[in-house]
C-alpha positions in Angstrom: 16.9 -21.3 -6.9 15.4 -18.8 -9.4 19.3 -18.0 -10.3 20.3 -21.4 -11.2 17.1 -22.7 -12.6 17.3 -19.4 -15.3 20.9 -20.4 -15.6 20.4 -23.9 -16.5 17.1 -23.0 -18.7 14.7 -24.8 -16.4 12.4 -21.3 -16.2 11.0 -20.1 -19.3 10.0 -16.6 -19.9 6.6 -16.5 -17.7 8.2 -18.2 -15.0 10.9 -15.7 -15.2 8.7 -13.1 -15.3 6.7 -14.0 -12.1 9.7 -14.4 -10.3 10.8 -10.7 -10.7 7.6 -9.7 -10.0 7.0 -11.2 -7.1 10.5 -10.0 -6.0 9.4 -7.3 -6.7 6.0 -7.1 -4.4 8.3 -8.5 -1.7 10.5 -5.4 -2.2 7.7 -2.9 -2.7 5.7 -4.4 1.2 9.2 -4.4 2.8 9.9 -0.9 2.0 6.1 -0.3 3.2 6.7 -1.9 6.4 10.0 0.1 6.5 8.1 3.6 5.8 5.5 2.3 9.3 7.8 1.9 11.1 9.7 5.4 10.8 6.4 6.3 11.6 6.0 4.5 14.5 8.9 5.6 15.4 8.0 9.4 14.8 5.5 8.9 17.4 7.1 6.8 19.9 4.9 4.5 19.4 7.4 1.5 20.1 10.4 1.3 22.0 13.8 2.5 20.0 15.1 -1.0 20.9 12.4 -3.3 19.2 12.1 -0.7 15.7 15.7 -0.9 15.5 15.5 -4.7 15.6 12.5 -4.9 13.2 14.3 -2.5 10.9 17.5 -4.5 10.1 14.8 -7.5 9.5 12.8 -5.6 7.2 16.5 -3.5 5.6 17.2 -7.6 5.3 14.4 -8.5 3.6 14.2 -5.6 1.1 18.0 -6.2 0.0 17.2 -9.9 -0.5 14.7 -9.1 -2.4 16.1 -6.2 -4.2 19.0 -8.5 -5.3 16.6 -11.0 -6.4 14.8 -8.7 -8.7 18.7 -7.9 -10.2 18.9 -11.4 -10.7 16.0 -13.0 -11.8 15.7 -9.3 -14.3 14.2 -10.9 -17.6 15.5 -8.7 -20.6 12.2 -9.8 -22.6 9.8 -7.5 -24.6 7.1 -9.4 -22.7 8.6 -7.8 -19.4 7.9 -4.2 -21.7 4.7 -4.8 -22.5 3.6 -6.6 -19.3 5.4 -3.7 -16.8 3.3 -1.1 -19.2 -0.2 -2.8 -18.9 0.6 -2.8 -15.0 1.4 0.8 -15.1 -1.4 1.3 -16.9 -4.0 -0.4 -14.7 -2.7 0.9 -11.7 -2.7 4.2 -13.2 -6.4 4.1 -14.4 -7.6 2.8 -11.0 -6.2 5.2 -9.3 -8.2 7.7 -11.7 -11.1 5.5 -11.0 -10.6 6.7 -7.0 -9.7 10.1 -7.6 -12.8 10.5 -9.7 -15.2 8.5 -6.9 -13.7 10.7 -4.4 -14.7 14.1 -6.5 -17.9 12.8 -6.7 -18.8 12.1 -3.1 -17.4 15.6 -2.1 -19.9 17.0 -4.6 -17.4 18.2 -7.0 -18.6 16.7 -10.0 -21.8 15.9 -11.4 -23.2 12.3 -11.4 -23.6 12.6 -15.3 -19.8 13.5 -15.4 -18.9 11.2 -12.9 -20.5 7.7 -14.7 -18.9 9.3 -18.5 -15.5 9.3 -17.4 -16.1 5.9 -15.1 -17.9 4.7 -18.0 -14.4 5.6 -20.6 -12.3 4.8 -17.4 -13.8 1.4 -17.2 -13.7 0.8 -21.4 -10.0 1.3 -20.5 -9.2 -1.0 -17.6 -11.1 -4.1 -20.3 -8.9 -3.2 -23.2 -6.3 -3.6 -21.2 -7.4 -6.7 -19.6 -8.3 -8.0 -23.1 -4.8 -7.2 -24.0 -3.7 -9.7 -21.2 -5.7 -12.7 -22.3 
């Protein structure tokens, strides 16, 4: 639908947006479903039988939703600048973790640990500032 509506210029550029995105999350959970079961499989946790079954679903899914994301691809600054503030957040939460994880095993200060939280955080609200 997302094809045809772009196509006939139904979707505007936020609707296109969300629609590679969320193509995109679809891809992204497959391909985590996909990486479980290998391991399931690893440690014959489940029959060969049933994770090759569940595998061509989720290789299914993944391409659907890989072919979606070619499709439905907005060539749009926006797409830039939203992709980057993604990045970005995802990047500076993960700092957030690794920096609470130092902490509780004791290598880092407390005063360390709430100055870089504290610029960490300043961060994470420009950027969601940024969004508004």
């Amino acid at each position: 639908m997302a094809p045809l509506a772009k196509w006939l210029s139904i979707l505007g550029k936020k609707e296109e947006l969300e629609a590679c995105e969320l193509a995109r999350i679809q891809a992204m959970l497959t391909q985590s479903a996909l990486d479980e079961i290998e391991h399931l499989q690893k440690h014959h946790i489940a029959s060969k039988e049933t994770l090759k079954q569940i595998t061509e679903e989720y290789r299914a899914l993944k391409e659907k939703a890989e072919k979606e994301i070619q499709d439905n691809k907005p060539q749009t600054e926006l797409l830039s600048t939203e992709e980057s503030l993604r990045v970005q957040r995802y990047l500076l939460n993960l700092q957030k973790s690794r920096l609470l994880e130092a902490y509780h095993k004791g290598s880092i200060s407390r005063g360390l640990f709430e100055k870089l939280n504290t610029e960490i955080d300043a961060r994470l609200l420009n950027i969601d500032n940024m969004e508004s």
